[in-house]
N, C-alpha and C positions, 0 to 999 in steps of 0.2 A: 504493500500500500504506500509506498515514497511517494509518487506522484498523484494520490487523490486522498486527502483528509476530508471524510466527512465526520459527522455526527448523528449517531441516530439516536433521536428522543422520543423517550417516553415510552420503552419496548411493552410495557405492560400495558401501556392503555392503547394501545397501535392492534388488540386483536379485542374487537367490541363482539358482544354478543357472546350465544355459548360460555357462559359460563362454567357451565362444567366440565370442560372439552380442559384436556392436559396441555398445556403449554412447552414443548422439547426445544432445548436448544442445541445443535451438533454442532460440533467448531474443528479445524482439523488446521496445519500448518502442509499448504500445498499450491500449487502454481506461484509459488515463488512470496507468498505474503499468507495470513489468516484469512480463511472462509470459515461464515456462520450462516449459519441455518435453524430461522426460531419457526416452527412449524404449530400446528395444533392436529391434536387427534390422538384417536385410543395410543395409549401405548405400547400396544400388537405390533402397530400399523409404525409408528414411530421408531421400532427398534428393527423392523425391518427394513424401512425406506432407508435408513442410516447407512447400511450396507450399499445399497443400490447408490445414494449419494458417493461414496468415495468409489464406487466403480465406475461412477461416472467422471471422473475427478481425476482417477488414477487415465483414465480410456484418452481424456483431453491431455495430462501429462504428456503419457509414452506416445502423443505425436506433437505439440508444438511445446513444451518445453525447453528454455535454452540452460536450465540448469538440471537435466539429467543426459547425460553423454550419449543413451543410445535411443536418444528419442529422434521420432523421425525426421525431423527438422533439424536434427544435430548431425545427421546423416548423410540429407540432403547435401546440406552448408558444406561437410567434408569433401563432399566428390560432384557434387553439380547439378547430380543425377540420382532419381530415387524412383525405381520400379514399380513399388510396391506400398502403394500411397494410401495410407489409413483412409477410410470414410473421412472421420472427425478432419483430419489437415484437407483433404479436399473442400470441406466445407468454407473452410478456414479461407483456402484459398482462392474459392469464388468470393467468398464476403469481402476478399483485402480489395480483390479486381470491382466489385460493386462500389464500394466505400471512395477508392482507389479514382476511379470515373467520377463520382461524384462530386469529388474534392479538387476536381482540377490536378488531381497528382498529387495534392500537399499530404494525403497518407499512403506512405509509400513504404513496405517492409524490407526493400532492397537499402535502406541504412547502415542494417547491421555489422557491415564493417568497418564506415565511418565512426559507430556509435563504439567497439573496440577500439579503435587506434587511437580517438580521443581521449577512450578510459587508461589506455597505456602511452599515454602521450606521445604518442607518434605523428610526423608527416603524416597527414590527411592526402594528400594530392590523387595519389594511385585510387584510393578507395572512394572519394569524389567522382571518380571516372568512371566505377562502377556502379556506380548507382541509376536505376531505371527500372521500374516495375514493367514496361511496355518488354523488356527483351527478358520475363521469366515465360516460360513454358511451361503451363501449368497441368499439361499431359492429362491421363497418366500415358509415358512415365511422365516424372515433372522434370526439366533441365534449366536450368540458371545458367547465364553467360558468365564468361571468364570472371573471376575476380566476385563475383558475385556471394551474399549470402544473406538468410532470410530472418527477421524477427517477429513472430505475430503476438508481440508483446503488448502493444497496442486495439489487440482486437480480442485474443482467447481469451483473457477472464471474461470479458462480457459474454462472449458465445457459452464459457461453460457455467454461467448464472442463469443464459434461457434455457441450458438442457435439462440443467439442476430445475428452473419452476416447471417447464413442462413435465417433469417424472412426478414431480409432487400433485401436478394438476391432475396427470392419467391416474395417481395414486388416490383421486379424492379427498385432497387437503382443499380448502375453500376460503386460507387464510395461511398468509407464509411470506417470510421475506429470506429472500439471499444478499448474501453480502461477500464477495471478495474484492474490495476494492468498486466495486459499480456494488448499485441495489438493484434488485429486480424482485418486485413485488407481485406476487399472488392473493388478489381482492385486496383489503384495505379498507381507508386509506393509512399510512401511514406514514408519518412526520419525518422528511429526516432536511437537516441542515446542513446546507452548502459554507463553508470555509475557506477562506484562502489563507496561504500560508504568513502574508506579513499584517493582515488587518483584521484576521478572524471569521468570525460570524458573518455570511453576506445576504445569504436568506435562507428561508424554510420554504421545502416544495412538498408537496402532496403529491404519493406515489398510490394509485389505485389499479394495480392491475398491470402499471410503467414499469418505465426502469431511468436510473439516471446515473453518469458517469460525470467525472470532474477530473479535469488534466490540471497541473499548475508545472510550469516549464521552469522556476526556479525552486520548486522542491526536492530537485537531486540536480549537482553538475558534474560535469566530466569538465576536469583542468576550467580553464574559462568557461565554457561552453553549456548552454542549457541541454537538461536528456532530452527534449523532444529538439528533434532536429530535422531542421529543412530538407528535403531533400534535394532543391537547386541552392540551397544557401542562404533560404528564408532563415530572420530571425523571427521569436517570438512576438506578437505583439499584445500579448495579454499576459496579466499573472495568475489568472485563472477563468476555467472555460467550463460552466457545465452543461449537461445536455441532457435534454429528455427527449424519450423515444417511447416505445413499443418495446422496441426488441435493445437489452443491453449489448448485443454487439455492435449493433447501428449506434448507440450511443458513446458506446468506448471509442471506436475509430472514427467517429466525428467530432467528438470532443481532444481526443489529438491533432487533427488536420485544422478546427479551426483556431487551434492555438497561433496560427503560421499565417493566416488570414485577416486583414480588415476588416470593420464592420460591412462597409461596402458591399464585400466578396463574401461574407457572412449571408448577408441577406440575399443576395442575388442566391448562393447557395438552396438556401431552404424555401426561394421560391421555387425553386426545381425540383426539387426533391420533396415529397411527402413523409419519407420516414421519421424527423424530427419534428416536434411539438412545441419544444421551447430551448433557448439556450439562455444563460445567465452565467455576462461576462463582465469582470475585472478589469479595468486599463493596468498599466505598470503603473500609474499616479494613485491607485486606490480607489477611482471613480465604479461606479456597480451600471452596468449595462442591461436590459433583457430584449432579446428580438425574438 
């Protein structure tokens, strides 16, 4: 969770009704940050779904994780080329190419070797040259061009918070939020407060059924450099970007790309696209925006 600080208020009064219905919470340390899961229902139902949650959890790991070595994406990155392309990363990989068009380019997963050489301070130049989501081959197989390699760090926790509500939903929960970094809520509503890292508190949204994600481009850096990174050499021009949506992976990977966007190109954005709902944005002066 380095790059999205939320707050979520008031967990107890966020599931109305049913009172007698058990309140679980599952929390586990996976995709790289803490995921929680406060659900309601029998407890049968509860100590089973728990299961199914971390195999769903483990299933998004072993293909886009860049912190387990033989995950498919870590695979890929190695040789170019990956035959054998999990469902879940093919997903992944339409969603980046969707997002990816959407944004004019501004989210773009071919970084990740910018996003290393910054972190071990190296000449950029070589890995600037690689970068272009247009020359990946998303197959199957999939093939990345020379020098190439891939991060869906920007997009997989969201994707695996809508796999996580929809299993809860097929499972007949009728109230449930996830949280690993984005929320993505099941019925509602439920409170949770947007943050940013140098002024705090910027507002409170109502999640019913949403989801919302929050980028902030000076909550982790590499050397000088903010982690969310242009991919033509965009600087940031927000200190924090949140997004509501539908679906939490449309929101993660929109709220990374328009951290790299003007309001201008903000707007023009989401009159094209229907997936967002609302964004609430930060200037770097502390000013609070929403379009």
């Amino acid at each position: 969770m380095n790059r999205r600080r939320f707050l979520f208020i008031a967990a107890a009064a966020a599931f109305p009704g049913i009172a007698k219905a058990e309140v679980t919470t599952w929390q586990a340390d996976m995709l790289g940050g803490m995921v929680r899961v406060d659900l309601r229902g029998p407890r049968g139902l509860a100590q089973t779904i728990a299961g199914m949650i971390s195999a769903t959890l483990m299933e998004v790991e072993a293909a886009a994780s860049l912190f387990k070595t033989d995950s498919a994406i870590n695979r890929l990155n190695a040789t170019g080329r990956l035959d054998d392309v999990p469902p879940v990363l093919s997903d992944l990989l339409r969603l980046s190419g969707q997002v990816h068009q959407a944004t004019g380019g501004r989210f773009d997963p071919t970084v990740q070797p910018l996003w290393r050489a910054l972190a071990e301070g190296r000449d950029t130049r070589q890995e600037r040259g690689a970068i272009g989501w247009q020359r990946v081959r998303p197959g199957p197989p999939v093939r990345l061009d020379k020098g190439q390699a891939l991060t869906l760090n920007g997009i997989a926790q969201g994707y695996a918070a809508d796999r996580v509500r929809r299993l809860l939903r097929e499972a007949g929960y009728g109230q449930a939020l996830v949280e690993m970094g984005e929320f993505a809520a099941l019925g509602g509503s439920f409170s949770v407060a947007v943050e940013d890292p140098s002024i705090g508190q910027v507002a409170v949204r109502q999640l019913a059924g949403t989801a919302i994600a929050t980028s902030s481009p000076s909550a982790m850096r590499l050397g000088s450099a903010f982690h969310i990174l242009g991919p033509q050499g965009e600087l940031p021009c927000w200190s924090t970007i949140s997004v509501e949506a539908q679906s939490a992976a449309i929101a993660d990977g929109f709220s990374t790309a328009f951290c790299l966007m003007p309001s201008a190109e903000i707007r023009a954005t989401l009159r094209r696209s229907g997936d967002v709902t609302r964004v609430t944005a930060v200037d770097l002066a502390g000013n609070v925006f929403t379009f």
